[in-house]
Gaussian input, Z-matrix of N, CA and C with variables (Angstrom, degrees):
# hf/3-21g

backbone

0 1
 N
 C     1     B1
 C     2     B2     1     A1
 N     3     B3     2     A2     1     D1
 C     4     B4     3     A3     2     D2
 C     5     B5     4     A4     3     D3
 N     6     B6     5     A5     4     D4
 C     7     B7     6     A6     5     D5
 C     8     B8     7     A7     6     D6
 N     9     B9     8     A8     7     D7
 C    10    B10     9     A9     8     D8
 C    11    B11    10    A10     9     D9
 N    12    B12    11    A11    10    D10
 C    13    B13    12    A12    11    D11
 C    14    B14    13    A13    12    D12
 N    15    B15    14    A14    13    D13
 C    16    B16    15    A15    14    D14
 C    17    B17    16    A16    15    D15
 N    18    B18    17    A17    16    D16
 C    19    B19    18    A18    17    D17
 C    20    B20    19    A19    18    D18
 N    21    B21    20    A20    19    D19
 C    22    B22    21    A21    20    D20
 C    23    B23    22    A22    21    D21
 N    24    B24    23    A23    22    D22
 C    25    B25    24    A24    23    D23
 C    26    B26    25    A25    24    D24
 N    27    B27    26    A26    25    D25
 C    28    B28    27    A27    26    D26
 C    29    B29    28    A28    27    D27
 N    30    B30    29    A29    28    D28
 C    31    B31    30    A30    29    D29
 C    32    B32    31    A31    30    D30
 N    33    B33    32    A32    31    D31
 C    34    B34    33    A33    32    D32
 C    35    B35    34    A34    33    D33
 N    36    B36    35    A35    34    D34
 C    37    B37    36    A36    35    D35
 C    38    B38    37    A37    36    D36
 N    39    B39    38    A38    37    D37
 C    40    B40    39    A39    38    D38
 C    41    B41    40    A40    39    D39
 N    42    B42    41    A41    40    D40
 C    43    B43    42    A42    41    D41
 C    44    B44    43    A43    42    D42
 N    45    B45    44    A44    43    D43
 C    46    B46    45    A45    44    D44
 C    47    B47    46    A46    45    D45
 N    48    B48    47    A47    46    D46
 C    49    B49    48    A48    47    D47
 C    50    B50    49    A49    48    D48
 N    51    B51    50    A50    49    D49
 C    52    B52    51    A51    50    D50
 C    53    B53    52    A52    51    D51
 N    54    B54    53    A53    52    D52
 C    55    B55    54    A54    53    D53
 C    56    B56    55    A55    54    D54
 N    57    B57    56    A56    55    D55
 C    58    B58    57    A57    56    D56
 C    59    B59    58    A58    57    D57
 N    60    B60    59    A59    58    D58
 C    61    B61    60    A60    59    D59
 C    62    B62    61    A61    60    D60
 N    63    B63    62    A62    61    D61
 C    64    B64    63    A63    62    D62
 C    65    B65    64    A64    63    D63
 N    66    B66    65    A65    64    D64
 C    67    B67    66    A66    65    D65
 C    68    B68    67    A67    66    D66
 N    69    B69    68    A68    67    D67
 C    70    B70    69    A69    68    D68
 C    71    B71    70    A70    69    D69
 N    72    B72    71    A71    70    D70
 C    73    B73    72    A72    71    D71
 C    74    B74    73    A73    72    D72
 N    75    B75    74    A74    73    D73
 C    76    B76    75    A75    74    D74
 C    77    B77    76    A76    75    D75
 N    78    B78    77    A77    76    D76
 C    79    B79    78    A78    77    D77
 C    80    B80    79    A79    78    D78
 N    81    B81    80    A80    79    D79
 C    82    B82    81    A81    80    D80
 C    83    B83    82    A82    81    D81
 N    84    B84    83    A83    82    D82
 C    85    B85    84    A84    83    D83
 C    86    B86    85    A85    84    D84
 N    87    B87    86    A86    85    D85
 C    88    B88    87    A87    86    D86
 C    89    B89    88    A88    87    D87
 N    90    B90    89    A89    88    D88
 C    91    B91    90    A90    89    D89
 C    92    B92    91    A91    90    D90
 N    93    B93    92    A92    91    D91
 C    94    B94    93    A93    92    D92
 C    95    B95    94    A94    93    D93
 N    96    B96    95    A95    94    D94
 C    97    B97    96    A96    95    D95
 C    98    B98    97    A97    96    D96
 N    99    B99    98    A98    97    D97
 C   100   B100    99    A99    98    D98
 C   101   B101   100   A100    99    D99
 N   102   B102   101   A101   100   D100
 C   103   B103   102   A102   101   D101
 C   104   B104   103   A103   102   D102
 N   105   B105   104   A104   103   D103
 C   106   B106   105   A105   104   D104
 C   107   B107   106   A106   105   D105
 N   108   B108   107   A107   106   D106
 C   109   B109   108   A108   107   D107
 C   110   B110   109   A109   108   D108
 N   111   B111   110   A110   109   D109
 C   112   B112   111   A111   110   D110
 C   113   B113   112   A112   111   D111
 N   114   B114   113   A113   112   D112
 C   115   B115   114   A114   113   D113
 C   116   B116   115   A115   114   D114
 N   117   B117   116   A116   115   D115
 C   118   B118   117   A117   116   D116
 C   119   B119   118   A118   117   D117
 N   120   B120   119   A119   118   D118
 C   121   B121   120   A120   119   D119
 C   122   B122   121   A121   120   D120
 N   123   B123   122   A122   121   D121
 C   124   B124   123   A123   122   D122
 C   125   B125   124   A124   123   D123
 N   126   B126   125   A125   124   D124
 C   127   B127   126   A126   125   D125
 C   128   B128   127   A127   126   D126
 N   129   B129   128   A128   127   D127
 C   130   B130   129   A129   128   D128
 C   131   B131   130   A130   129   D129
 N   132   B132   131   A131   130   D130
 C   133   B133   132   A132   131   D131
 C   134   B134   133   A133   132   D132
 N   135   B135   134   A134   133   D133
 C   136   B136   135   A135   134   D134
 C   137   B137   136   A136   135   D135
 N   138   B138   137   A137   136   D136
 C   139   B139   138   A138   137   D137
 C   140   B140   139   A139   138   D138
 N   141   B141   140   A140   139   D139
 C   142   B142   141   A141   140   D140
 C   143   B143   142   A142   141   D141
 N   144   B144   143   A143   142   D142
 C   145   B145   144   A144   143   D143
 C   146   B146   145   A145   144   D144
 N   147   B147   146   A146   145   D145
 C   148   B148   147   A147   146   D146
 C   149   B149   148   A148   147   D147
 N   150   B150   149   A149   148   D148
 C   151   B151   150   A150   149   D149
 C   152   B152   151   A151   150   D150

   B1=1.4418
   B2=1.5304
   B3=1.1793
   B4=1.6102
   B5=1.7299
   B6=1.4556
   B7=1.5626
   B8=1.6621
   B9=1.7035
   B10=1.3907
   B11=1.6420
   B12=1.0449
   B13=1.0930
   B14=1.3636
   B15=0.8316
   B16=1.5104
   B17=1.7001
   B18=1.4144
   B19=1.2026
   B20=1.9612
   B21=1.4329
   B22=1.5005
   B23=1.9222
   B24=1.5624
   B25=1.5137
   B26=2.1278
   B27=1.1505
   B28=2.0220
   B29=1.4919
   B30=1.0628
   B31=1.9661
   B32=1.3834
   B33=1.1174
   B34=1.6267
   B35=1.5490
   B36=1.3482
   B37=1.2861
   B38=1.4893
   B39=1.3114
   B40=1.7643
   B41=1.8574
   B42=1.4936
   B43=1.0720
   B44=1.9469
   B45=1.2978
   B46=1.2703
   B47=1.2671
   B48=1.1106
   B49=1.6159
   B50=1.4519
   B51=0.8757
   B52=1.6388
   B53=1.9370
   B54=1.6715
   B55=0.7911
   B56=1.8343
   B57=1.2727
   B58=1.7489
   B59=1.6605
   B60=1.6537
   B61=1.2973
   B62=1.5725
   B63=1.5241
   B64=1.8239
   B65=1.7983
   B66=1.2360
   B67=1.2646
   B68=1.5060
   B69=1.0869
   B70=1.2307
   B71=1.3569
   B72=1.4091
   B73=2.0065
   B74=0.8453
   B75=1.5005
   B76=2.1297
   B77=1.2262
   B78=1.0944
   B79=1.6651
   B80=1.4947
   B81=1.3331
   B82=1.6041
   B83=1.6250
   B84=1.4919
   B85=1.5383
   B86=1.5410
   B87=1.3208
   B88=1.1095
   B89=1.6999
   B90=1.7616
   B91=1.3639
   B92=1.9844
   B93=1.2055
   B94=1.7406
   B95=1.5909
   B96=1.6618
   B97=1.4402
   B98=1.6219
   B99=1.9778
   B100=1.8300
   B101=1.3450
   B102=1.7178
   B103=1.5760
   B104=1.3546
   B105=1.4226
   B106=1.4468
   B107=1.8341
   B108=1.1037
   B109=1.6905
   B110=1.9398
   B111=1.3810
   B112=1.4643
   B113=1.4597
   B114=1.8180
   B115=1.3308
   B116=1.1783
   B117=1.5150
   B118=1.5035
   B119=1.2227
   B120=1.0183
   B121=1.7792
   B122=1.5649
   B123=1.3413
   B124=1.8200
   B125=0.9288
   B126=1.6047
   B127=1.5988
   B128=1.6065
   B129=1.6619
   B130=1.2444
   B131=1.5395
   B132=1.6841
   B133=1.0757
   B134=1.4700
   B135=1.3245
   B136=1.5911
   B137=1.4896
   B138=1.3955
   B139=1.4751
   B140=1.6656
   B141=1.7964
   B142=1.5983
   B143=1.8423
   B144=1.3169
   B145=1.2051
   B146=1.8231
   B147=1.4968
   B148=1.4746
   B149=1.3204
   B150=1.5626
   B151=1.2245
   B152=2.0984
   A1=107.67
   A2=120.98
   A3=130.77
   A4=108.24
   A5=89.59
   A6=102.35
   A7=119.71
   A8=93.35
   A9=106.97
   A10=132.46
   A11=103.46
   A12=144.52
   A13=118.66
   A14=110.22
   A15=95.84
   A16=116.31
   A17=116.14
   A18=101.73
   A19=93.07
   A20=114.88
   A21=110.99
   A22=107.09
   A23=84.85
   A24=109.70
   A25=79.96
   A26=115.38
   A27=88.65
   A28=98.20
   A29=124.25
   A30=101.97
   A31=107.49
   A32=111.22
   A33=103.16
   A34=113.87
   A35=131.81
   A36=104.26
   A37=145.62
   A38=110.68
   A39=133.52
   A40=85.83
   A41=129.14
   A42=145.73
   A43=83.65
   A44=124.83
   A45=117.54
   A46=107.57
   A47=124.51
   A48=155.42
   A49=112.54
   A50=108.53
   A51=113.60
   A52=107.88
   A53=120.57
   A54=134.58
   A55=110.46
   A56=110.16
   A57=121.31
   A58=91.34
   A59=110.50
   A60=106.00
   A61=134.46
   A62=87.70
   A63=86.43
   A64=122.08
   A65=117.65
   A66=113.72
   A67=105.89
   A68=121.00
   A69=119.75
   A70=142.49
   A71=91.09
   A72=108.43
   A73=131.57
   A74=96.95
   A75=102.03
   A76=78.32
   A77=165.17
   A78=144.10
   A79=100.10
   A80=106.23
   A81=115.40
   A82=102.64
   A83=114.30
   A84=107.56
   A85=106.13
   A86=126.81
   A87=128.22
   A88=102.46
   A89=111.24
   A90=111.69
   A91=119.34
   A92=93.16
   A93=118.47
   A94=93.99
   A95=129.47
   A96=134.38
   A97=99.01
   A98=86.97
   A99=96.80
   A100=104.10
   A101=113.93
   A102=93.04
   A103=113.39
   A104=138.02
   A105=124.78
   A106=71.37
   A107=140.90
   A108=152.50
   A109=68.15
   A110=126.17
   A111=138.92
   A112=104.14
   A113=137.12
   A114=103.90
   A115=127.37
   A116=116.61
   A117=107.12
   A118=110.60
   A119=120.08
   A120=141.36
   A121=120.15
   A122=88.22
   A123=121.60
   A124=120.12
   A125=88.45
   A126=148.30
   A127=101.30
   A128=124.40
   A129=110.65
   A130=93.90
   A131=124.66
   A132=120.82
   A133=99.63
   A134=130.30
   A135=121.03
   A136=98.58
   A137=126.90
   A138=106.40
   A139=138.96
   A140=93.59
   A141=98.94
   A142=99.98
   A143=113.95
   A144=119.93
   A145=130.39
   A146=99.29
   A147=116.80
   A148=111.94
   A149=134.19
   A150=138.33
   A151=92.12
   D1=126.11
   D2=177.57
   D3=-76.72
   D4=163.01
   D5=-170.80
   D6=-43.29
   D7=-45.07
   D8=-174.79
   D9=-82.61
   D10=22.17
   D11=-171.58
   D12=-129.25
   D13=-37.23
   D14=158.98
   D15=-118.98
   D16=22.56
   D17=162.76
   D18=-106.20
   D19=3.59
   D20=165.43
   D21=-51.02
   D22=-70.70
   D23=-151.65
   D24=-53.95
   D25=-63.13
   D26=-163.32
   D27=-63.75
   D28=-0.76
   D29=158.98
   D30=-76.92
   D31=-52.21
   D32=-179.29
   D33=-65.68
   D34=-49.27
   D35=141.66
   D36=-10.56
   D37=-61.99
   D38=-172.14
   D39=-43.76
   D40=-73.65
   D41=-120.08
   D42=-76.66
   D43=-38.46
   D44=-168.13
   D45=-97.68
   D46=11.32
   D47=162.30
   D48=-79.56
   D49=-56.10
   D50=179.43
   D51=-80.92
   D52=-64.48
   D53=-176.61
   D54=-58.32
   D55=-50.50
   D56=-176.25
   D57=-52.31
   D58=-65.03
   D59=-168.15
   D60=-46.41
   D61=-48.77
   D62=165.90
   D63=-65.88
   D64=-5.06
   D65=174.89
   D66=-87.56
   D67=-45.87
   D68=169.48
   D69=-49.08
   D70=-43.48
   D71=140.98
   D72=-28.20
   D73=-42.82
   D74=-161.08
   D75=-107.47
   D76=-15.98
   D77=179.41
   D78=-71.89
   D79=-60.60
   D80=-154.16
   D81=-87.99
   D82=-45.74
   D83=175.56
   D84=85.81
   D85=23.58
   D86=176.52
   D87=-159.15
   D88=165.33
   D89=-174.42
   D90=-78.58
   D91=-44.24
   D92=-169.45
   D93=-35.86
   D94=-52.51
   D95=-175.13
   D96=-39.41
   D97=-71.92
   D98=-170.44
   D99=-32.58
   D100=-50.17
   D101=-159.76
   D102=-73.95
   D103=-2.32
   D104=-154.45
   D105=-100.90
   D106=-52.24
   D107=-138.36
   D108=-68.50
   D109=-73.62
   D110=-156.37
   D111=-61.63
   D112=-19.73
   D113=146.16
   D114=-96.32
   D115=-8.28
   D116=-179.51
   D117=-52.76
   D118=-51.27
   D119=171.74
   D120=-22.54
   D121=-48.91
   D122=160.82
   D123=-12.44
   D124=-99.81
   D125=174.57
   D126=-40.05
   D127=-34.89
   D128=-161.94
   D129=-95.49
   D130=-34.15
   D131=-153.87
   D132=-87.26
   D133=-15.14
   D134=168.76
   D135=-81.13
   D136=-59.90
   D137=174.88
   D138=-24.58
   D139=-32.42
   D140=-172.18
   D141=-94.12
   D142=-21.61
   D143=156.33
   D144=-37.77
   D145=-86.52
   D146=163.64
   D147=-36.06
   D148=-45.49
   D149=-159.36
   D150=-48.00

């Protein structure tokens, strides 16, 4: 997989990063959620990386 290509996929990432997080905010009303929601996010977008 080439560079540009995977600096696609963590932009498309970024967007449910920013957007997911603030929803999660307003559900839960506290940070600890965001952060577990902010590595799963991670975890998936290096996975689809490495692949």
């Amino acid at each position: 997989m080439n560079i540009s290509r995977q600096l696609g996929i963590l932009v498309f990432c970024g967007v449910p990063a920013i957007v997911g997080g603030g929803i999660v905010y307003a559900i839960f009303g506290s940070y600890p959620p965001v952060f577990i929601y902010e590595i799963l996010l991670l975890l998936v977008a290096g996975g689809v990386i490495r692949k």
